[in-house]
C-alpha positions in Angstrom: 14.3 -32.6 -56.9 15.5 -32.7 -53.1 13.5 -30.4 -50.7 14.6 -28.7 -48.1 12.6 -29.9 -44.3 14.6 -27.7 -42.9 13.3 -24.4 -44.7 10.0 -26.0 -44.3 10.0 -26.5 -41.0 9.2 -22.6 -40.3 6.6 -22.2 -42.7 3.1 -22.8 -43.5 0.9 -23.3 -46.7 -1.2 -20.7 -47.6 -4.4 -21.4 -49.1 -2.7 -20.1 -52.6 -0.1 -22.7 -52.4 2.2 -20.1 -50.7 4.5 -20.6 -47.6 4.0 -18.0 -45.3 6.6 -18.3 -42.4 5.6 -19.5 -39.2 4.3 -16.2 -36.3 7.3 -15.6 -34.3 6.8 -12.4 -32.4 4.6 -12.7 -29.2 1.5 -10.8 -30.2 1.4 -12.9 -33.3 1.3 -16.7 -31.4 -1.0 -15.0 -28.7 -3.4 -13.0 -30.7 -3.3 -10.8 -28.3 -3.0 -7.0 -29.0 0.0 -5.6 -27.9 0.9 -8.3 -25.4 5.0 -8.2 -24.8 5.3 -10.4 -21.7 6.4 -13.8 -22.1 5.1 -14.5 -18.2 1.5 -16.6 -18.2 0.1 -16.1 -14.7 -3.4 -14.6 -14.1 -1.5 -11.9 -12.8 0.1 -11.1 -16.0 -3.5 -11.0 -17.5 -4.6 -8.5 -14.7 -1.4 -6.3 -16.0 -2.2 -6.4 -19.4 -5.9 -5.6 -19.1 -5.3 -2.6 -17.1 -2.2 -1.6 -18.4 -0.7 -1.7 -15.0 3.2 -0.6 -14.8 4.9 -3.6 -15.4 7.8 -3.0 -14.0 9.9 -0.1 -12.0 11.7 2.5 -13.8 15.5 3.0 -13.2 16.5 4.5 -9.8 12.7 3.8 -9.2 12.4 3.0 -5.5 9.3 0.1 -4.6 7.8 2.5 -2.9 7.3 4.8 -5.6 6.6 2.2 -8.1 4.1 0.8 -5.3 2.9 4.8 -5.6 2.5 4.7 -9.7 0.3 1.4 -9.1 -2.1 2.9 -7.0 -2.6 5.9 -9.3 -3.3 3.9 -12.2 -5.5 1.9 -10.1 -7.3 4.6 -8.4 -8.1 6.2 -12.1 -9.6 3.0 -13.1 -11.6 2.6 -9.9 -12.9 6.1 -9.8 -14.2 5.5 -13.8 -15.6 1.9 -12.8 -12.8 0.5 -15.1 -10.9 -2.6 -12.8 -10.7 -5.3 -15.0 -10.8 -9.0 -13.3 -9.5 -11.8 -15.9 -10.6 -15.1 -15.4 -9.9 -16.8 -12.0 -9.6 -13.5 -10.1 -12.0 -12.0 -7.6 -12.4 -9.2 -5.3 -10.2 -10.9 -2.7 -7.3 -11.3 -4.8 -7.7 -7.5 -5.6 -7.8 -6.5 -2.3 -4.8 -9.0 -1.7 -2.8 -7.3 -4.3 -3.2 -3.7 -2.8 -2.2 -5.3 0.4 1.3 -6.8 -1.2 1.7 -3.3 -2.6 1.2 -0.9 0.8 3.9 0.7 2.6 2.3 3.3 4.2 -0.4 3.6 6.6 -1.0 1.6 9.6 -3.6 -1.4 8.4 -3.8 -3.9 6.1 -0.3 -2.9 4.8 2.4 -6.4 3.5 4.8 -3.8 2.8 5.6 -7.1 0.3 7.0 -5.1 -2.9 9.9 -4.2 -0.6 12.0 -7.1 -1.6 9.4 -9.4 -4.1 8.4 -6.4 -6.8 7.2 -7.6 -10.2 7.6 -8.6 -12.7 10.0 -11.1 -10.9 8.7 -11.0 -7.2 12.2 -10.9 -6.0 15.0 -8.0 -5.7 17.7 -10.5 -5.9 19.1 -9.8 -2.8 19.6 -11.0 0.5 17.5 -10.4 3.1 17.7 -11.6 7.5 14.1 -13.0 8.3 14.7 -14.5 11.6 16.2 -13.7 14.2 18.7 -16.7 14.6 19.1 -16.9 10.7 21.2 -16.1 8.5 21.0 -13.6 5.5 20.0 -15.9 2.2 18.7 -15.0 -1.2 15.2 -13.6 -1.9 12.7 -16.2 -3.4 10.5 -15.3 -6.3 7.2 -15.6 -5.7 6.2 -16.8 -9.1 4.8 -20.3 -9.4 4.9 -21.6 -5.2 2.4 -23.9 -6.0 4.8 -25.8 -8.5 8.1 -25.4 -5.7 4.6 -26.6 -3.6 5.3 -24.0 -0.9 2.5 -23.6 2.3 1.8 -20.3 1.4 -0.6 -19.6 4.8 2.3 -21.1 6.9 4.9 -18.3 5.2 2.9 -15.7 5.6 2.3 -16.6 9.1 6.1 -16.6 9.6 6.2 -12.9 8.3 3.9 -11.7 10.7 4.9 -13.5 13.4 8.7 -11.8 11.9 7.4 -8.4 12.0 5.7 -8.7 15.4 9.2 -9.5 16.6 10.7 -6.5 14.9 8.3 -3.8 15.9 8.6 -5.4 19.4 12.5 -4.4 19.6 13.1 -8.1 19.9 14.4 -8.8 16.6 17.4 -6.5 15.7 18.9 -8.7 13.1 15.6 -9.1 10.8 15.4 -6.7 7.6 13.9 -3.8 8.2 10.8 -4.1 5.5 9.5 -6.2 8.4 9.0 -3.9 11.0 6.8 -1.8 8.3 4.2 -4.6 8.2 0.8 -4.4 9.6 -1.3 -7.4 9.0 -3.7 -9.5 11.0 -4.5 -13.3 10.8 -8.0 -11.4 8.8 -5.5 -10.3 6.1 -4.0 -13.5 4.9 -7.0 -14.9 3.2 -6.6 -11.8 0.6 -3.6 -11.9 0.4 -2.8 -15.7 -0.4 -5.5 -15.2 -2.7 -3.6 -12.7 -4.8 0.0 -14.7 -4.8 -1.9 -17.7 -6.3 -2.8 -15.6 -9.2 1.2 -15.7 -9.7 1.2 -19.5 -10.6 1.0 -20.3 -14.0 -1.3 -21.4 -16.4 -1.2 -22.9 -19.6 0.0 -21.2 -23.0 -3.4 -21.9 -24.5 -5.6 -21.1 -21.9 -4.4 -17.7 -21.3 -5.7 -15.7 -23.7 -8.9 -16.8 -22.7 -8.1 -14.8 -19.4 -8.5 -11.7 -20.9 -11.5 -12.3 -23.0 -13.3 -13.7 -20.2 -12.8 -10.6 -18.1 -15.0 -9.0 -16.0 -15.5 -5.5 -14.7 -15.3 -5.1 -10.9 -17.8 -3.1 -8.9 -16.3 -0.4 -7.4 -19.1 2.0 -6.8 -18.8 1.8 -3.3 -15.7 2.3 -1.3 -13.1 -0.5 -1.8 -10.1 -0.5 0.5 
């Protein structure tokens, strides 16, 4: 009798001799509870495990989904709750709140202006020097891969936003002139765009089982 590869191609034996088909839904091939994301950065883990907005709502402005952020992160660090997966640390999480802050006058990227997640871009175009021209808005997923200087950019920003705030720079976007950083800020937040690299399909699940509570007892910025 002629079998079918092609109908057995999706399934698997059972230990009763029955085919059972193959897991196709994300939560099944993970194993991870409730996981919808097809992204695999460190990142993405961070999200999950603190079921962090993933994304804005319509008509949601980055400022006011920069605004939900902070109050589901100011619940969990009030209740000693900040879960770190695997290969993130303090200085990423400070990083992150950095990329997120448009208000204030310290430590604020004003980054989720044009690069909010999940993509890390608003697909638009955007001036970022003075001489230059208006071009499209990288995503800041997986630099390490295009092997981007990530320190040298950022420097470029700053040096962008001094311009801007200066008066000097009429042609660069505004989201510049809302920056505030300092050469002290840039270690944190480099820190926090590497979690946006990708790892593995098989290693991340191991993220988030690996994950550690972050102390934040005391005041953290």
């Amino acid at each position: 009798m002629a079998i079918c590869l092609g109908c057995l191609a999706g399934a698997v034996t059972s230990g009763f001799g029955q085919t059972k088909p193959n897991p196709t839904s994300i939560e099944e091939k993970t194993k991870i509870h409730r996981l919808a994301t097809t992204n695999r950065a460190i990142y993405d883990a961070f999200v999950y495990l603190n079921r962090i907005p993933e994304k804005a709502e319509e008509d949601e402005t980055p400022e006011d989904f920069a605004g939900r952020i902070f109050g589901r992160l100011a619940n969990q660090e009030g209740r000693i709750l900040i879960k770190l997966p695997e290969g993130m640390d303090r200085q990423a999480y400070l990083g992150y709140k950095i990329f997120l802050e448009s208000e204030g006058t310290a430590k604020m990227g004003n980054c989720i202006a044009c690069h909010a997640p999940p993509d890390f871009t608003d697909l638009k175009e955007h001036v970022s020097s003075q001489n230059g021209s208006k071009k499209p808005t990288p995503s800041l997923r997986n630099l390490a891969k295009r092997k981007v200087n990530v320190r040298k950019v950022l420097m470029a920003k700053m040096a962008a936003s001094e311009r801007k705030r200066a008066g000097k720079a009429e042609k660069i976007d505004e989201a510049y002139g809302k920056m505030r950083l300092n050469k002290g800020d840039l270690a944190e937040l480099v820190a926090f765009l590497n979690l946006l690299n990708d790892v593995p399909e098989k290693d991340f699940r191991n993220l988030i089982l690996n994950a550690k509570i972050l102390d934040t007892s005391e005041d953290i910025e």
